[in-house]
Every structure is written in structure tokens, then in C-alpha cells.
PQR file of N, CA, C, O and H, with PARSE charges and radii, in Angstrom:
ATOM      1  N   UNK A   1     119.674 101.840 110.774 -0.4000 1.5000
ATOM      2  CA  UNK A   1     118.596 101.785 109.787 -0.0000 2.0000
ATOM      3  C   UNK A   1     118.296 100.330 109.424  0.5500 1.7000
ATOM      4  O   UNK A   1     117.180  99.813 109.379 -0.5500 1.4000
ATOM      5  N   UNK A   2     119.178  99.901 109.236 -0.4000 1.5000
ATOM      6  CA  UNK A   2     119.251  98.026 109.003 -0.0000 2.0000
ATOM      7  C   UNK A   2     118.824  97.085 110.014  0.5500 1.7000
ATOM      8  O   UNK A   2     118.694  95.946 109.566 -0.5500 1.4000
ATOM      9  H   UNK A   2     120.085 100.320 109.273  0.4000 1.0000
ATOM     10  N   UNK A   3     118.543  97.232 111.356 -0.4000 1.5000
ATOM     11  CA  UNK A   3     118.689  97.341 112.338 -0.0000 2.0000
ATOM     12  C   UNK A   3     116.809  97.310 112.550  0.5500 1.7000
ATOM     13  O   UNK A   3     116.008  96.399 112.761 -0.5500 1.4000
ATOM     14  H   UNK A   3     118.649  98.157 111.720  0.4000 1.0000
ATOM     15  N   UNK A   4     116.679  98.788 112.366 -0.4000 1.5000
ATOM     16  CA  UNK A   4     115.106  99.206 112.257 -0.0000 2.0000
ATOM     17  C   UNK A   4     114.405  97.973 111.641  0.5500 1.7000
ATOM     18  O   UNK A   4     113.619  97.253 112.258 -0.5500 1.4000
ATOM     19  H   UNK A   4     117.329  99.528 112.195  0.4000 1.0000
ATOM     20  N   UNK A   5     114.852  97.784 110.107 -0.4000 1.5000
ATOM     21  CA  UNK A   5     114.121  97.765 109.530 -0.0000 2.0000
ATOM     22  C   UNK A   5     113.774  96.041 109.648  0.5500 1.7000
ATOM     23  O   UNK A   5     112.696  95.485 109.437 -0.5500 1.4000
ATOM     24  H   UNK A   5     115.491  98.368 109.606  0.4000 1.0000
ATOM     25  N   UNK A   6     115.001  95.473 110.033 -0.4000 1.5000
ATOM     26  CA  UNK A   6     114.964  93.949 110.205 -0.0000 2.0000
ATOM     27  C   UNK A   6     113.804  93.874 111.603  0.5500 1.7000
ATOM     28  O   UNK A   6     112.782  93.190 111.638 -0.5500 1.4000
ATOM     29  H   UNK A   6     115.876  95.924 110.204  0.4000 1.0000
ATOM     30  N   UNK A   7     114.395  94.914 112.833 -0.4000 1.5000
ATOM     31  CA  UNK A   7     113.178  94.820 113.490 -0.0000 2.0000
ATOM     32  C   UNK A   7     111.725  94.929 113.175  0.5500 1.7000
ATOM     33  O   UNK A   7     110.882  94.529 113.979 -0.5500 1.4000
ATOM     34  H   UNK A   7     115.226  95.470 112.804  0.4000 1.0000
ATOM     35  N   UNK A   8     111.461  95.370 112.219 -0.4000 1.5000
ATOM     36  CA  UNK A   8     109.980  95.337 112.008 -0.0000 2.0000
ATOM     37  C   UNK A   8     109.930  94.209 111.236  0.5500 1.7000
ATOM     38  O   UNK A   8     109.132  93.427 111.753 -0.5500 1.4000
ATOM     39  H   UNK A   8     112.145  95.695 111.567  0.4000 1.0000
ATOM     40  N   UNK A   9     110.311  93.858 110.448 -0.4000 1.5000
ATOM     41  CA  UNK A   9     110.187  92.814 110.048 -0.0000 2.0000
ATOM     42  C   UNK A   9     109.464  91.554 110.846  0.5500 1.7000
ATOM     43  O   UNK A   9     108.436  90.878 110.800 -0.5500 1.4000
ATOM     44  H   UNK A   9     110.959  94.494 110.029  0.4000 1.0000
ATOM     45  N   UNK A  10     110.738  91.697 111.641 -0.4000 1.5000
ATOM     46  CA  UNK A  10     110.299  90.622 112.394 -0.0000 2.0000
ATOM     47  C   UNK A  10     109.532  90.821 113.934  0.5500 1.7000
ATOM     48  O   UNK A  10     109.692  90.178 114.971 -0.5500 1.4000
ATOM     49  H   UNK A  10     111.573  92.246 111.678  0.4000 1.0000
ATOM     50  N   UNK A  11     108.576  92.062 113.608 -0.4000 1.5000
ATOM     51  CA  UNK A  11     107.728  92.829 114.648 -0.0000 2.0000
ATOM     52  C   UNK A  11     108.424  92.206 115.896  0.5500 1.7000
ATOM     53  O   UNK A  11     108.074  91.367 116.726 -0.5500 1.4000
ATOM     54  H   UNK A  11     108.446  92.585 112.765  0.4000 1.0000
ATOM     55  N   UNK A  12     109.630  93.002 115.686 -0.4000 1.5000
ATOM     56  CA  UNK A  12     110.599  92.834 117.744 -0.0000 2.0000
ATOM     57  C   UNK A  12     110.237  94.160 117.719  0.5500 1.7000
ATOM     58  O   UNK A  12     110.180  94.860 116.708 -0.5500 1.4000
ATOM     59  H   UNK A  12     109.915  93.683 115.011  0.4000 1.0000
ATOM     60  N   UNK A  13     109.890  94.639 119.335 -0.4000 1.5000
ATOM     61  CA  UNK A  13     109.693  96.128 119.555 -0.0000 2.0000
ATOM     62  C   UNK A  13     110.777  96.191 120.174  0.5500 1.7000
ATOM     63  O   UNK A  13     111.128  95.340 120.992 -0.5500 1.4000
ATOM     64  H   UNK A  13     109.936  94.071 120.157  0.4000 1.0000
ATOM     65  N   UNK A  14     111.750  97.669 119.719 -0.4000 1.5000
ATOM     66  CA  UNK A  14     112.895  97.795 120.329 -0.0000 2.0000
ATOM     67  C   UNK A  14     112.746  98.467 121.917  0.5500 1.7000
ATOM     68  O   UNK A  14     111.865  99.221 122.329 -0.5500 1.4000
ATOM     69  H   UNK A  14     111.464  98.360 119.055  0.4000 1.0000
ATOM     70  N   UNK A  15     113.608  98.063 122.446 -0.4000 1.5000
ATOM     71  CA  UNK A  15     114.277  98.517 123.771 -0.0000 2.0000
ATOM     72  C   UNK A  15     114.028  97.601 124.603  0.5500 1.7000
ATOM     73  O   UNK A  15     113.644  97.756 125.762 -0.5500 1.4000
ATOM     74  H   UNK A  15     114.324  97.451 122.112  0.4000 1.0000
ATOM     75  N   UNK A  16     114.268  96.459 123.963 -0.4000 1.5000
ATOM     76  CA  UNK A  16     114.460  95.371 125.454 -0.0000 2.0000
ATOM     77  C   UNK A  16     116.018  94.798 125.268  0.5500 1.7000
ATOM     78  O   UNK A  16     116.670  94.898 124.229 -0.5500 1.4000
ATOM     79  H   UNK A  16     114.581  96.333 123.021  0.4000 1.0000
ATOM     80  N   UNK A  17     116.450  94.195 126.467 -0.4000 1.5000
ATOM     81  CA  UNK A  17     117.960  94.130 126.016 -0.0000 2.0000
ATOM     82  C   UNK A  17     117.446  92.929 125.516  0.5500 1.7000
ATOM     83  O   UNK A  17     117.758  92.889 124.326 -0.5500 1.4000
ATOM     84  H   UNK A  17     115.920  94.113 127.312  0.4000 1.0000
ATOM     85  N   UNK A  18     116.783  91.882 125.843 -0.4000 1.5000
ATOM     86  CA  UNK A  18     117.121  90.405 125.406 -0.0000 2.0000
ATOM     87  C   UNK A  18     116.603  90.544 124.200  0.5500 1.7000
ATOM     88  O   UNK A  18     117.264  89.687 123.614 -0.5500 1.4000
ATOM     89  H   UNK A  18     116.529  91.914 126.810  0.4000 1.0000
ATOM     90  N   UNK A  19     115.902  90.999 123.394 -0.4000 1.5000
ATOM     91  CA  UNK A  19     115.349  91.510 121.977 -0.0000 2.0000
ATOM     92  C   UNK A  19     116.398  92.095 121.086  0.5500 1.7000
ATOM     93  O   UNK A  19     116.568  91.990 119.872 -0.5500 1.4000
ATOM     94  H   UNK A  19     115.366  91.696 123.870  0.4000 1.0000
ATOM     95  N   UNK A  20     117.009  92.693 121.946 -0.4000 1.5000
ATOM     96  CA  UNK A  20     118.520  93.153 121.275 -0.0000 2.0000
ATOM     97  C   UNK A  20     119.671  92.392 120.942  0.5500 1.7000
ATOM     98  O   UNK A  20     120.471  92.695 120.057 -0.5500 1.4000
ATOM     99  H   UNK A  20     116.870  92.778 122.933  0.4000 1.0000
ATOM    100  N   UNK A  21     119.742  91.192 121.827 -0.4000 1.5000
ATOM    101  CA  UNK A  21     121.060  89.688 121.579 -0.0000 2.0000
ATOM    102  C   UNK A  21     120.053  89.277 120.490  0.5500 1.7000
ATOM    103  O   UNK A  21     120.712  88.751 119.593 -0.5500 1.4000
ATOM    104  H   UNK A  21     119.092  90.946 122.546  0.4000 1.0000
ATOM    105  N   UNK A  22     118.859  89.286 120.201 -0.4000 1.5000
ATOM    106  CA  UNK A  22     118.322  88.343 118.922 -0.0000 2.0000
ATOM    107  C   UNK A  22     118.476  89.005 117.877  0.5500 1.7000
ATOM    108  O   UNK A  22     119.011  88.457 116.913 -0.5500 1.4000
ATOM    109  H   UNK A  22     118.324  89.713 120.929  0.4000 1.0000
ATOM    110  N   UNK A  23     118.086  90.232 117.806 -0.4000 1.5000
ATOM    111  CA  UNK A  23     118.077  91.358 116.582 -0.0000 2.0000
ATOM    112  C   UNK A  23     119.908  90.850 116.131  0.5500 1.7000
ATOM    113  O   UNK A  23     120.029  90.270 115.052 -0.5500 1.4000
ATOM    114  H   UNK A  23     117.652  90.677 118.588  0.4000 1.0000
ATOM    115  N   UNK A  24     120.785  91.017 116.701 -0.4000 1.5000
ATOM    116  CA  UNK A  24     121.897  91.215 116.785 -0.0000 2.0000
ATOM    117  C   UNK A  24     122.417  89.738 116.168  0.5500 1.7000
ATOM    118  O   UNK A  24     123.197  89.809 115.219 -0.5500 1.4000
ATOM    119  H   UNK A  24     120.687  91.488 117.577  0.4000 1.0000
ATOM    120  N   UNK A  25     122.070  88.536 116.605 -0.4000 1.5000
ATOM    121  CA  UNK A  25     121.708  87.254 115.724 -0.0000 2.0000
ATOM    122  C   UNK A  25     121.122  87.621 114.777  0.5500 1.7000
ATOM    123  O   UNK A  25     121.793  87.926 113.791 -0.5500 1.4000
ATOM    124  H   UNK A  25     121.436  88.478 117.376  0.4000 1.0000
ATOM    125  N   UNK A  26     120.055  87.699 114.735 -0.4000 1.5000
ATOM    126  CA  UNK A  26     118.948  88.063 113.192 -0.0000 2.0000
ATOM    127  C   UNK A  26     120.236  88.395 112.262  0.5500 1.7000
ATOM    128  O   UNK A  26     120.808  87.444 111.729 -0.5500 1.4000
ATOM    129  H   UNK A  26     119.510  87.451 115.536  0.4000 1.0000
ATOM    130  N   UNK A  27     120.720  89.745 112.048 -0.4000 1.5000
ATOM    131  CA  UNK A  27     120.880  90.656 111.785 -0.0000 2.0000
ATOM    132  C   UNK A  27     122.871  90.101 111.004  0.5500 1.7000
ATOM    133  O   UNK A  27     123.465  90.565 110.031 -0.5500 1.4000
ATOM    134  H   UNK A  27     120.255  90.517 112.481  0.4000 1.0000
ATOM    135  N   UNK A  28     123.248  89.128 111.876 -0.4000 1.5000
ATOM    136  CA  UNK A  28     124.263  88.692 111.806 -0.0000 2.0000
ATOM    137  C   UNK A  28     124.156  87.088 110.561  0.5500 1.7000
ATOM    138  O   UNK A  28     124.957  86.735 109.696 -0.5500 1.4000
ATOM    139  H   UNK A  28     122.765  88.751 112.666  0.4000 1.0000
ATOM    140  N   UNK A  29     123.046  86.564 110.925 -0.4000 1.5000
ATOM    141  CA  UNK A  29     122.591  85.421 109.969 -0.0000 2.0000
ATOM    142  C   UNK A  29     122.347  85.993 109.239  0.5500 1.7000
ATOM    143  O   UNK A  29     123.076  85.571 108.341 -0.5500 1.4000
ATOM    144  H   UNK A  29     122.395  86.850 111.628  0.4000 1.0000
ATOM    145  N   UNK A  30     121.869  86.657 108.899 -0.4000 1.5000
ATOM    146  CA  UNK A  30     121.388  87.698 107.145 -0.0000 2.0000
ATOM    147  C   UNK A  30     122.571  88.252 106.880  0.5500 1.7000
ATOM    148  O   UNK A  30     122.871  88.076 105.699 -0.5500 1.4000
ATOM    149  H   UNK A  30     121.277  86.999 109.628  0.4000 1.0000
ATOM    150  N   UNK A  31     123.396  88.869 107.508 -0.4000 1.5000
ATOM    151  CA  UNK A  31     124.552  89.532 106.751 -0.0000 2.0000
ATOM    152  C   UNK A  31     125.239  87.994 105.660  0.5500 1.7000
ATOM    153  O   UNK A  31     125.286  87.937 104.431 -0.5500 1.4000
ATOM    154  H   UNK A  31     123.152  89.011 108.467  0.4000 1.0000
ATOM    155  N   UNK A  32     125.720  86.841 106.763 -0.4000 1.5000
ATOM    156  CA  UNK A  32     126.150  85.697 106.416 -0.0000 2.0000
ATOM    157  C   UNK A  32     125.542  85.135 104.726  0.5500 1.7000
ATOM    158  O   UNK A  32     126.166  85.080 103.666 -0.5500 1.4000
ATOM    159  H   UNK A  32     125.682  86.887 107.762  0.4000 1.0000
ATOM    160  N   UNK A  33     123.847  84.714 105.087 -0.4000 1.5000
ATOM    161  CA  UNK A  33     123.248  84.463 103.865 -0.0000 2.0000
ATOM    162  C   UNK A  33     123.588  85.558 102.773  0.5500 1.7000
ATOM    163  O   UNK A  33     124.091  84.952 101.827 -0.5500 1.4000
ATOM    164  H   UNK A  33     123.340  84.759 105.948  0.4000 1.0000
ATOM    165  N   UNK A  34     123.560  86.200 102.645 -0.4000 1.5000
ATOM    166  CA  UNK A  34     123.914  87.213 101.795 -0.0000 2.0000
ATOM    167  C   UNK A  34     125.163  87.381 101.091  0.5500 1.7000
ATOM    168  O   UNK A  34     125.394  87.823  99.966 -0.5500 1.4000
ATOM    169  H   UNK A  34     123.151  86.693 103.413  0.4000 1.0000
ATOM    170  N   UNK A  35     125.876  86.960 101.945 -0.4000 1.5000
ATOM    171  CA  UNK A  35     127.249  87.012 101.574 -0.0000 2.0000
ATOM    172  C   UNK A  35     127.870  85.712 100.993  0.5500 1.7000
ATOM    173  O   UNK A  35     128.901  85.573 100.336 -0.5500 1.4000
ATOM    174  H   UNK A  35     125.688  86.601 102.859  0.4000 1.0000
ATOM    175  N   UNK A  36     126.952  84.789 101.419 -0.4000 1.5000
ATOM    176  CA  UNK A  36     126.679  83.283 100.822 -0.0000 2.0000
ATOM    177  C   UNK A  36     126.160  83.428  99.170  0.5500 1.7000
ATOM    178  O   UNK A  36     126.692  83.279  98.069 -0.5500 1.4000
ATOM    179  H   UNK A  36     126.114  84.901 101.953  0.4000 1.0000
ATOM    180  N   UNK A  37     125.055  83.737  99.588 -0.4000 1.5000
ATOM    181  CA  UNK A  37     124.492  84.021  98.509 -0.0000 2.0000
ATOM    182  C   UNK A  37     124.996  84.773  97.413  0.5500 1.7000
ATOM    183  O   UNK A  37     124.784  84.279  96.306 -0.5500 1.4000
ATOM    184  H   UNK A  37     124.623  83.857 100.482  0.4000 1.0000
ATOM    185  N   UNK A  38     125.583  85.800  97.457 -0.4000 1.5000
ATOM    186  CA  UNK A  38     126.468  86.683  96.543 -0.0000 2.0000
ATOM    187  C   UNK A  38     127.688  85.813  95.465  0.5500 1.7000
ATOM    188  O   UNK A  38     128.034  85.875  94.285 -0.5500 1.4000
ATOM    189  H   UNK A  38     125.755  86.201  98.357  0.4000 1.0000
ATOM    190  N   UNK A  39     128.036  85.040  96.646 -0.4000 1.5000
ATOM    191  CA  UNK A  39     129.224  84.227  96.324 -0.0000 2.0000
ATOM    192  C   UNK A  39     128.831  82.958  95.176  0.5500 1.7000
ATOM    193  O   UNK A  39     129.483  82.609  94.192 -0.5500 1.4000
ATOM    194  H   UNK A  39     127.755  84.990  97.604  0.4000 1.0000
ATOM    195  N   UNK A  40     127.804  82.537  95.582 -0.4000 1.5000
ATOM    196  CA  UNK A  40     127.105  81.685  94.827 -0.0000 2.0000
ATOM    197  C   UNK A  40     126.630  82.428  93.666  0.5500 1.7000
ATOM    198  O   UNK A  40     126.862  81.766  92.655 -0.5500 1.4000
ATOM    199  H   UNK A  40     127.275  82.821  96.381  0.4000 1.0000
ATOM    200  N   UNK A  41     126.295  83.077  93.512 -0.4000 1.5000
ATOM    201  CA  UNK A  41     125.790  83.643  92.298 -0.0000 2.0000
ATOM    202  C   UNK A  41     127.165  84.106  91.521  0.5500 1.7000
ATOM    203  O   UNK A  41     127.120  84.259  90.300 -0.5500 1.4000
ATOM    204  H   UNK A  41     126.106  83.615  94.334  0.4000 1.0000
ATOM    205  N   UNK A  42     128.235  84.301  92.154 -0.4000 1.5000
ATOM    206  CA  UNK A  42     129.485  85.035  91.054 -0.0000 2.0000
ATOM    207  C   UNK A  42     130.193  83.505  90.444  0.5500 1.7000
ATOM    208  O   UNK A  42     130.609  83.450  89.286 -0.5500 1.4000
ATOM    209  H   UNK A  42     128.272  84.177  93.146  0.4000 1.0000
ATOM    210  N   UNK A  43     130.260  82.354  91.346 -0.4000 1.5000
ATOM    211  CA  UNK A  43     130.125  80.979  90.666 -0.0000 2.0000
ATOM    212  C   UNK A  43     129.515  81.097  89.191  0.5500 1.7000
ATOM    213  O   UNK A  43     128.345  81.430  89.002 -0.5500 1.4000
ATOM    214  H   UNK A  43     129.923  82.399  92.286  0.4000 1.0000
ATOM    215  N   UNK A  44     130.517  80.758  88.045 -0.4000 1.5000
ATOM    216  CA  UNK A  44     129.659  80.699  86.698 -0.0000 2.0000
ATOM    217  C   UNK A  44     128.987  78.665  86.625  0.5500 1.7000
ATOM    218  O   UNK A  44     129.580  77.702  87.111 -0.5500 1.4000
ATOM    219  H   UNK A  44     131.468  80.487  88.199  0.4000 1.0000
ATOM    220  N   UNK A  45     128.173  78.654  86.162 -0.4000 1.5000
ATOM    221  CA  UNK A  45     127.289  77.672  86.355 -0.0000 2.0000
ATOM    222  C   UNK A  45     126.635  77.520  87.701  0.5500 1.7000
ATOM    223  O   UNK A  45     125.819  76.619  87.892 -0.5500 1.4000
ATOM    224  H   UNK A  45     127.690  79.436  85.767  0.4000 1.0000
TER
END
């Protein structure tokens, strides 16, 4: 579903493999930021 939805995002049409190593990057840099980001925000100041 996460997957889907990042693909549209970033209008990749699924079922190509080499579309799939990027989604799979994409998908892996956003988990990261996020988890960056989270962390930064539980930082008080």
C-alpha cells in the first residue's frame, strides 16, 4: 500500500523491474527522513 501510493506520487508506473530498484530507494529515503525527522522533533528545544 506504501509502495502504491509513493508510486503515484511520483507517477512511476508499476511493473518495470528498473522502476522497482528506484521505488525501493524512494521508499527507503523516506522511511530514513522520517525517522530523522521524528527524532528531531522528540529533541526538547
Amino acid at each position: 500500500m506504501l509502495n502504491r501510493t509513493v508510486g503515484r506520487v511520483l507517477n512511476i508506473p508499476g511493473g518495470r523491474h528498473n522502476n522497482r530498484k528506484l521505488l525501493c530507494l524512494t521508499v527507503s529515503t523516506f522511511i530514513v527522513v522520517f525517522v530523522i525527522y521524528t527524532i528531531i522533533r522528540r529533541i526538547p528545544g
